[in-house]
C-alpha positions in Angstrom: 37.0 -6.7 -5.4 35.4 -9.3 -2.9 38.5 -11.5 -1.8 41.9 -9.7 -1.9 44.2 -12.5 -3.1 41.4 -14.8 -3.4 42.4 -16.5 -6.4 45.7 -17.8 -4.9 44.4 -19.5 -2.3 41.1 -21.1 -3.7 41.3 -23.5 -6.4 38.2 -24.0 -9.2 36.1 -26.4 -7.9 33.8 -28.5 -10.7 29.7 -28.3 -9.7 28.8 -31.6 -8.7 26.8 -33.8 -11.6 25.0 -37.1 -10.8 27.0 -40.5 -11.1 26.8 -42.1 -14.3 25.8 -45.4 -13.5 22.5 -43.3 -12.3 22.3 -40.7 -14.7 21.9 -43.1 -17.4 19.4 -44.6 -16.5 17.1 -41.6 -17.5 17.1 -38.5 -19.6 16.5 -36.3 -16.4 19.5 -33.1 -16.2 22.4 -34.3 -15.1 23.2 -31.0 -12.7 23.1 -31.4 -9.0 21.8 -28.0 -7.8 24.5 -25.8 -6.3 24.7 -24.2 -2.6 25.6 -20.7 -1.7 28.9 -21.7 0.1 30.5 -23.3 -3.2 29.1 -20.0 -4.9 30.4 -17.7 -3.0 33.6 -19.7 -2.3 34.1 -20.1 -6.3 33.4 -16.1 -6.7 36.3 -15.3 -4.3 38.5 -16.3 -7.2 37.1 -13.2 -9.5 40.6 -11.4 -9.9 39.0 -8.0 -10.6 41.5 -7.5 -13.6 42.0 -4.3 -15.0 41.0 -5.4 -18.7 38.5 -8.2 -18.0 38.7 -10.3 -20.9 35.7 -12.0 -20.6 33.9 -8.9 -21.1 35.4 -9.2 -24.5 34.4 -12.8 -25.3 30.8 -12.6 -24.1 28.6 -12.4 -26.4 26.2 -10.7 -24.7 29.0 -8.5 -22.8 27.8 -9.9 -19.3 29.6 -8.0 -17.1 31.2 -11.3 -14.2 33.6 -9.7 -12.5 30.8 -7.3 -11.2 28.2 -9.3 -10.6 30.8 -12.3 -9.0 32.0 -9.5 -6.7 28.4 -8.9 -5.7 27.7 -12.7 -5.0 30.9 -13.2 -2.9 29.7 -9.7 -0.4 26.0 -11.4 0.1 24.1 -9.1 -2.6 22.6 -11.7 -4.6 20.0 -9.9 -5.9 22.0 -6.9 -6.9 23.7 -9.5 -8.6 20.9 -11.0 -10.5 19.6 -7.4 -11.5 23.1 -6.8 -13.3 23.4 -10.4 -14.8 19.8 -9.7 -16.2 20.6 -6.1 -17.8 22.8 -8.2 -20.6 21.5 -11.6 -20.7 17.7 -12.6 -21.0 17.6 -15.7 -20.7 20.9 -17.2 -18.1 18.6 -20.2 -17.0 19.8 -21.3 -20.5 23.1 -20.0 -21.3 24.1 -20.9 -17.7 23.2 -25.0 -18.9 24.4 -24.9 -22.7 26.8 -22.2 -23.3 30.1 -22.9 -24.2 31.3 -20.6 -21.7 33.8 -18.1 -24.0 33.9 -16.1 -21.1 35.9 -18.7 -18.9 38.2 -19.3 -22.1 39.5 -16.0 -21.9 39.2 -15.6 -18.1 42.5 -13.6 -17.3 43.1 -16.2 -14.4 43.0 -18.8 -17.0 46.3 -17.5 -18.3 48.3 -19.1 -15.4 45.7 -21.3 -13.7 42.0 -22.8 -13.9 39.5 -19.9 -14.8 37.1 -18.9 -12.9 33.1 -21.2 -12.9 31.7 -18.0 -14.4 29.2 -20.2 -16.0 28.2 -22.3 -13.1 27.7 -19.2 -10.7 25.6 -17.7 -13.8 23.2 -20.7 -13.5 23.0 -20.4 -9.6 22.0 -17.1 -9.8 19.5 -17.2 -12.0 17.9 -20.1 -10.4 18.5 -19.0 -6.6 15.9 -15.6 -8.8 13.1 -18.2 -9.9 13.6 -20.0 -6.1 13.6 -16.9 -4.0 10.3 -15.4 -6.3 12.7 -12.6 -7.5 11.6 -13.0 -11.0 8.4 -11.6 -11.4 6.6 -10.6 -15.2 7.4 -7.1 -16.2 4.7 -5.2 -17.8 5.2 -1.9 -19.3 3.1 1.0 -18.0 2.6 1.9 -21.9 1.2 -0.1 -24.8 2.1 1.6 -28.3 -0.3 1.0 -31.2 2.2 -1.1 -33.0 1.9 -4.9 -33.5 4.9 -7.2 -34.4 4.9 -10.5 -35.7 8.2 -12.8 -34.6 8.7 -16.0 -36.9 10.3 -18.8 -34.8 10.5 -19.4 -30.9 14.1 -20.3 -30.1 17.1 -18.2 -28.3 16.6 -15.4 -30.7 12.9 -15.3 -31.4 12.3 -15.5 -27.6 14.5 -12.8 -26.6 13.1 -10.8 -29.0 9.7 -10.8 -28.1 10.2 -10.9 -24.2 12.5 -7.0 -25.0 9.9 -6.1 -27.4 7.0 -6.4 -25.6 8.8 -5.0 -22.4 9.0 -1.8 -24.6 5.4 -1.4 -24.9 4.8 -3.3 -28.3 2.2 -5.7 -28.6 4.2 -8.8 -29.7 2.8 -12.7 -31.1 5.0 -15.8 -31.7 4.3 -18.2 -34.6 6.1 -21.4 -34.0 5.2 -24.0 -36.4 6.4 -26.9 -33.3 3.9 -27.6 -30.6 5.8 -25.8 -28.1 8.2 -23.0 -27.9 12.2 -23.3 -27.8 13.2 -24.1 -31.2 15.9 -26.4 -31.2 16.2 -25.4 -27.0 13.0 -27.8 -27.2 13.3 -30.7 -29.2 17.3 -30.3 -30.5 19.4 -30.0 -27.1 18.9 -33.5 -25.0 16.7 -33.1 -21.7 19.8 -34.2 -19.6 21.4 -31.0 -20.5 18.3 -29.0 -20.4 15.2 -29.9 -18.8 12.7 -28.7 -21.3 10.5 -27.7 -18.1 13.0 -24.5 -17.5 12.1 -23.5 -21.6 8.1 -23.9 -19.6 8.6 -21.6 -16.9 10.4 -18.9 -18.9 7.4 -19.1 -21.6 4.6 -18.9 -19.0 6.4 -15.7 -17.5 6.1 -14.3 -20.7 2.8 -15.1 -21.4 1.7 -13.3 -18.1 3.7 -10.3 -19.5 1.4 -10.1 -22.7 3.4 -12.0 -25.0 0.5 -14.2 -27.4 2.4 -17.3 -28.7 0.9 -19.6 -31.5 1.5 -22.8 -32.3 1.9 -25.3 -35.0 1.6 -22.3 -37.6 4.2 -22.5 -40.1 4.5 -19.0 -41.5 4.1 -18.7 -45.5 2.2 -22.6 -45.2 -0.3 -22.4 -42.3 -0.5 -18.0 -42.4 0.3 -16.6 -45.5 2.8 -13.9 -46.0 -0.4 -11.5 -46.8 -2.1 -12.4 -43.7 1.2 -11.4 -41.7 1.3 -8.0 -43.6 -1.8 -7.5 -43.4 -1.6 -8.1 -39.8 1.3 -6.5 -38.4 3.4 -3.3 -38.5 6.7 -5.3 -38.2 7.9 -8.7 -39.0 11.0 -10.1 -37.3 12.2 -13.7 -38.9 13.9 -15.4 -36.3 13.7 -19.0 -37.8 17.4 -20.3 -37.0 19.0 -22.4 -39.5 17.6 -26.4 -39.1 19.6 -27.0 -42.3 21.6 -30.1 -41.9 25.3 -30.3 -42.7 24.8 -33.6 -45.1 27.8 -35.9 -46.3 27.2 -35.9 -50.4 28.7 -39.5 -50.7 28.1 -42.5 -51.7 25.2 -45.0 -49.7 23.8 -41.8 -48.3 20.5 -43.2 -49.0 21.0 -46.3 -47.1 18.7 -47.7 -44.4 20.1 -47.2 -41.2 21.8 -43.8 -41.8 20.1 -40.7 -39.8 21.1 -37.2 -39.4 22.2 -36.1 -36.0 18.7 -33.4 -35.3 16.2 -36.0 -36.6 17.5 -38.4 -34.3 17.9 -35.9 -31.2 14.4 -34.5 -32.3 12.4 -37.9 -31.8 14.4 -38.4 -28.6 13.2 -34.8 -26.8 9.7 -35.5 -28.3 9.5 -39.3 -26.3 10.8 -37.7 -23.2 8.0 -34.7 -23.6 5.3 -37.2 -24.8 5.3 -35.1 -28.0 3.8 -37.3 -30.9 6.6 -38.5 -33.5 5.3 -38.3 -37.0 8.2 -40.6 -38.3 9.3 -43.7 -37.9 11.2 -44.1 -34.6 14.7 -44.5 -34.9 15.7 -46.8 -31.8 19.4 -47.7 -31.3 18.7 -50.1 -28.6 21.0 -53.4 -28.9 22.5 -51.7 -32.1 25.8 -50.7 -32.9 26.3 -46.5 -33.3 28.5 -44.7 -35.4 28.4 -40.9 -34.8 29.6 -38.9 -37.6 31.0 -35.4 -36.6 32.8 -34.7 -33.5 31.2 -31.3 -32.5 28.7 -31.1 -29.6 25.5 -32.4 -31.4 27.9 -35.2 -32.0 28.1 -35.7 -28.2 24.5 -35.2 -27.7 24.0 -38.1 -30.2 26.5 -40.0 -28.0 24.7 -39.3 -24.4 21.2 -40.2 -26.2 22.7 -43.1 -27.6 24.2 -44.6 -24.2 20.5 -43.9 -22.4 18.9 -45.6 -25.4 20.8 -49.0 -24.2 22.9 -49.0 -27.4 25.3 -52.1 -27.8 27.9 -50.1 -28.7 29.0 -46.5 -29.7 31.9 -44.9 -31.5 32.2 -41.2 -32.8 34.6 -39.9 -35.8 35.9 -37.0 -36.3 37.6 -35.6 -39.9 40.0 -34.0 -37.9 42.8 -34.8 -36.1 43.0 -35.3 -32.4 43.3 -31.4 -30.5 46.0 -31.4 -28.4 45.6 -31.0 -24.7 46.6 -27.7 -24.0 46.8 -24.8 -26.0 49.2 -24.5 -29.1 51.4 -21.1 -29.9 48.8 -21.2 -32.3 45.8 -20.5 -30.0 47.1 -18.1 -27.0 45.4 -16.5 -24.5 42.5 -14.9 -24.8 41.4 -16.8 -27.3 39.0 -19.4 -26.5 40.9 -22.7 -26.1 40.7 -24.6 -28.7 42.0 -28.5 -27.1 40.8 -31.4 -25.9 38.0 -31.5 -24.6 35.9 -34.2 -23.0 32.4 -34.2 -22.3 30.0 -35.6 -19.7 28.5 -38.1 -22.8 31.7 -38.9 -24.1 32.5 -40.3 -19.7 29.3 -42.3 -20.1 29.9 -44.1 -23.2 34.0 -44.7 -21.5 32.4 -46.2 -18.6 29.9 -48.2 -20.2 32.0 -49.8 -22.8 35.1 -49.7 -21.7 36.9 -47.1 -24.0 36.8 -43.4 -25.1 34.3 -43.7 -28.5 36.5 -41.0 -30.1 38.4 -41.7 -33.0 40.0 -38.9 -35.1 41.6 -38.3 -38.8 38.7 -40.4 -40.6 37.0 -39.3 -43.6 33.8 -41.0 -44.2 33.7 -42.3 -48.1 30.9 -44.6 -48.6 28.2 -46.0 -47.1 27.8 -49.7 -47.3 24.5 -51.0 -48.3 23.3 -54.9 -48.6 20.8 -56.0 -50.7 17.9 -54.7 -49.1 19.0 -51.2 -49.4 20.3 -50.8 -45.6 23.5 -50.2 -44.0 25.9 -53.1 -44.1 27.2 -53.5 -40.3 30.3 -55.8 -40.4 30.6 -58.9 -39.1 32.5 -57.8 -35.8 30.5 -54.9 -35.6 33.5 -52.7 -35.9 34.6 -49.9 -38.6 36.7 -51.2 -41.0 40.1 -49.6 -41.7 41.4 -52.5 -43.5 42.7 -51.4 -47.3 40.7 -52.9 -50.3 42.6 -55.8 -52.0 42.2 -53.9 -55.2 43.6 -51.0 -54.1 47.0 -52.9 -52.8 49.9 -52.5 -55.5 51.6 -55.2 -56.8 55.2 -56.2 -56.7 56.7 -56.0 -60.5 58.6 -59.2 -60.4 55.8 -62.6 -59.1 53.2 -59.7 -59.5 52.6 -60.4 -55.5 50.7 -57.7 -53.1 53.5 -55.2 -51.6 53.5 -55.7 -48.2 55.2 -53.3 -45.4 58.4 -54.3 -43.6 56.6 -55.7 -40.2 57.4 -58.2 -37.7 54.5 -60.9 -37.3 53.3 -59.0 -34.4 52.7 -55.7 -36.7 55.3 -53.5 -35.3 58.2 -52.3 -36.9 61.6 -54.3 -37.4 64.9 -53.0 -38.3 66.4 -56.2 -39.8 68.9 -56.5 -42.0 67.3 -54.7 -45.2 65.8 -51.7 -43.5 70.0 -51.0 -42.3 70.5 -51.3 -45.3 68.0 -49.1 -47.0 69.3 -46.9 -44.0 72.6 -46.5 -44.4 71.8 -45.8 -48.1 69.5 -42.9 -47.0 71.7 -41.0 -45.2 74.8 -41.7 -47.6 72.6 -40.2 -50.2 71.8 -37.0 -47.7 75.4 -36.4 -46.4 76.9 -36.7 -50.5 74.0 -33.9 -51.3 74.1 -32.1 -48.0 74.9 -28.9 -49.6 72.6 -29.1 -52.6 69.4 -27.8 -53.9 67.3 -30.9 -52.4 63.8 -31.0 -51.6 62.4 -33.1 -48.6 58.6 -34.0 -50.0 56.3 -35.4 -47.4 53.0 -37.0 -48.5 50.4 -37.8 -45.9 53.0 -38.2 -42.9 50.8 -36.7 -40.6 51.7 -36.7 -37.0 51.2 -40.1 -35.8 54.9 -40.7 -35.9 56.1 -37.5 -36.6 59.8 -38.9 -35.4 60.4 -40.9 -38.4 60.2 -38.6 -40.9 58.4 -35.1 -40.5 60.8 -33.8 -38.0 64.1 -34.6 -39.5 62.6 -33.1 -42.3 62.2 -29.8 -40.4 65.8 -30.6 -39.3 67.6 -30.9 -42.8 65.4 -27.9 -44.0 66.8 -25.8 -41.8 70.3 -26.9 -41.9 70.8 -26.3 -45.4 69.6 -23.1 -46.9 69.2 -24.1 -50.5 66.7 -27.1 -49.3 62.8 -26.6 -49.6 60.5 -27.9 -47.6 57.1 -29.4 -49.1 54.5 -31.5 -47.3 50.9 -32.6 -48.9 48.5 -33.8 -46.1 44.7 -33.7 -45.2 44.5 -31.8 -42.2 48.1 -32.3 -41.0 50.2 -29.4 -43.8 51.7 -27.4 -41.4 55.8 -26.8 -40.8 58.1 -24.9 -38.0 57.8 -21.1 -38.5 61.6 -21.0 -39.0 61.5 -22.9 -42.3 58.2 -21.3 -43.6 60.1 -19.0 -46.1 61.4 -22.2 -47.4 58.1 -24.1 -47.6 55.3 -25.2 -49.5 52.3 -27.0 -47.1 49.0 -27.9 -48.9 46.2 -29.1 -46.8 44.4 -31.6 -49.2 44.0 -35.0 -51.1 47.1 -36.6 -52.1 45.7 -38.0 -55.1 43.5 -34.6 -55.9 46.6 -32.9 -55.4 49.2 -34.3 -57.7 46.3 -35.2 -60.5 45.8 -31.3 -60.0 49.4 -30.2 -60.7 50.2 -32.9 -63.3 47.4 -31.2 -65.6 49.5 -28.4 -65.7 51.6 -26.9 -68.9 55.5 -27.9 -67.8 56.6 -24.2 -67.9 53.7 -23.4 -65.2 55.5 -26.5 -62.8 58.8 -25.5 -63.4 57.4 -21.7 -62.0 56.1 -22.8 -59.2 
């Protein structure tokens, strides 16, 4: 271990990124490049553990504490040669990974983890920099030719460790340039698609042939590839798109996330398009999906000089630390807020993040594209057709609100109130069952908890709850209840098509 004791008196310290009201301006990475001192200083904080967790959650089982102890005593290219023995390619995990490693970081347990990640990317580069990284060529060429099908992370990696071995390796890529979605799916303000460049060229000078704009099975045909090679590695990815099977999906005006993303990369790297352009410039954006490419969509959407943008996400809002549900090691699975999501805050005044909306239907008008209301904004507002109907004057049923929409305890809801818990307190000791229906866990005050409360109190009550994304209950009452994560409607139309003894069973 470098620093005895280093990780109590050094705190994490975030790299240093460009200011947004300059970073989006452009599409140029965002990164300002890091110096030794904050490096070393951040290494320092490496407890050494004696089970190093993030050993465990790497995927690639790089092994940090090591190679952090290294960079904190000087040997930076000891280091690198360690961090290189497990991980091909850090000059892109060190950008875009999600950094599992620091989730389970044993420091994090009781404190910030350590920026595993961030001294990753410095010394990787500090290699390029410095001229440590150098083509390897083996000293022995076998007679054996393989064929890899698709340039990204895995097709890459695979070819540079194959032909390192002695094989004589080619790349199709049916793109004009390598990376796979590296290239034209990640935004060039994450990754600069000039790193994806340099790696390529490295290999190239190591024997690697790469081909381009060959699709395999369309441009070369599977019999040409057998024909060709010994072995045949398919390292395509997965482009398919997670669609939304709804309503209006055909609409004008409604894009998936990649083809979006794609265009984007290709104007930054003078690429030709092929499609129409989608440009969001002046127009309002909606960003479906509230994973990273969401983000992405977000960031690209800010830089594009969009007049607005607003992200949703089906479920509901992570809290900000981690639940009993999600301890240590796992990866941490709360709120998180990225660099994009700042931007679009700054810029227009708000986080764009919603949460707990399902999308139904797309809108159309009568030219076949997406209906943007008047105000520009979503609406939540309920249909007039959908709103019941009092049975006496056959008047819409309204809520009991003040003027000013909050809620008022006048004299009916006291009332209704005292009613309520006279009913409870005359069946306090009787089989009773507390059903919640879509409470969720906006006000969870109101009703959800002193369900959890009576549940527990009396031992013949049962516990049942029917919510999209919110069914979930106190372990001490789970023996006494039922929580189904799913449409209300879907739901009850489900059980009421049941036989009457099959209900009375369950």
């Amino acid at each position: 271990m470098g620093k005895l004791g280093g990780f109590l008196e050094i705190h994490r310290e975030e790299k240093k990124i460009r200011e947004i009201s300059d970073r989006i301006k452009d599409f140029n990475e965002i990164d300002v490049p890091l110096n030794d001192e904050y490096i070393k200083t951040q290494a320092a904080r490496c407890m050494d553990c004696g089970v190093p967790f993030c050993h465990w959650a790497c995927p690639v089982d790089n092994h940090c504490p090591e190679w952090q102890d290294l960079v904190y005593n000087g040997e930076w290219k000891k280091a690198l040669d360690l961090l290189l023995s497990t991980n091909p390619f850090p000059e892109f995990t060190g950008r875009i990974c999600p950094a599992l490693c620091e989730g389970s970081c044993t420091l994090g347990k009781n404190d910030k983890p350590v920026t595993t990640k961030n001294i990753e990317l410095a010394l990787i580069e500090k290699g390029w920099k410095n001229g440590w990284i150098k083509p390897k060529t083996p000293k022995k060429r076998f007679d054996k030719k393989i064929a890899v099908i698709g340039s990204g992370p895995s097709g890459l990696a695979a070819a540079q460790t194959l032909n390192r071995f002695g094989y004589n390796v080619t790349v199709y890529e049916k793109s004009e340039r390598a990376g796979g979605l590296l290239a034209l799916g990640i935004p060039d303000f994450k990754l600069d698609k000039k790193i994806i460049d340099r790696r390529v060229k490295l290999m190239e000078e190591e024997g690697v042939k790469f081909i381009y704009n060959t699709e395999a099975g369309k441009d070369i045909s599977n019999e040409e590839l057998e024909k060709g090679f010994d072995i045949i590695l398919m390292s395509c990815g997965s482009k398919q798109a997670r669609d939304l099977n709804i309503k209006g999906r055909e609409a004008k005006g409604v894009y998936l996330a990649m083809d979006f993303l794609t265009q984007q990369n290709r104007k930054v790297n003078n690429i030709p398009l092929y499609n129409e352009e989608i440009d969001v410039k002046g127009k309002n954006v909606l960003v479906i999906g509230g994973g990273d490419t969401g983000s992405d969509c977000v960031g690209t959407s800010v830089r594009q000089g969009a007049a607005s943008v607003k992200q949703i996400e089906i479920l509901n809002k992570p809290s900000e630390t981690r639940t009993s549900k999600n301890p240590w090691p796992q990866f941490p699975m709360y709120l998180k807020t990225s660099t994009s999501h700042k931007e679009a805050t700054e810029v227009y005044g708000n986080d764009p993040r919603e949460w707990n909306i399902t999308t139904k239907e797309f809108i159309k008008d009568e030219n076949g594209e997406f209906d943007v209301p008047d105000n520009k904004e979503i609406s939540m507002k309920l249909p007039k057709g959908l709103i019941p109907k009092s049975p006496d004057g056959n008047l819409d049923v309204t809520t009991n609100l003040r003027v000013d929409s909050s809620f008022v305890e006048d004299e009916g809801w006291h009332k209704a109130s005292k009613s309520y818990y006279n009913f409870l307190e005359e069946n306090k000791n009787k089989h009773i069952l507390f059903l919640e229906l879509g409470v969720g866990a906006n006000t969870p005050v109101i009703i959800k908890y002193p369900f959890w409360q009576m549940t527990k109190s009396n031992e013949k009550a049962v516990y049942a709850c029917i919510n999209y994304g919110a069914a979930f209950c106190p372990m001490e009452i789970e023996n006494r209840s039922i929580c189904i994560d799913g449409d209300i409607r879907e739901v009850l139309n489900s059980i009421l098509k049941l036989p009457v003894a099959k209900i009375v069973s369950l």
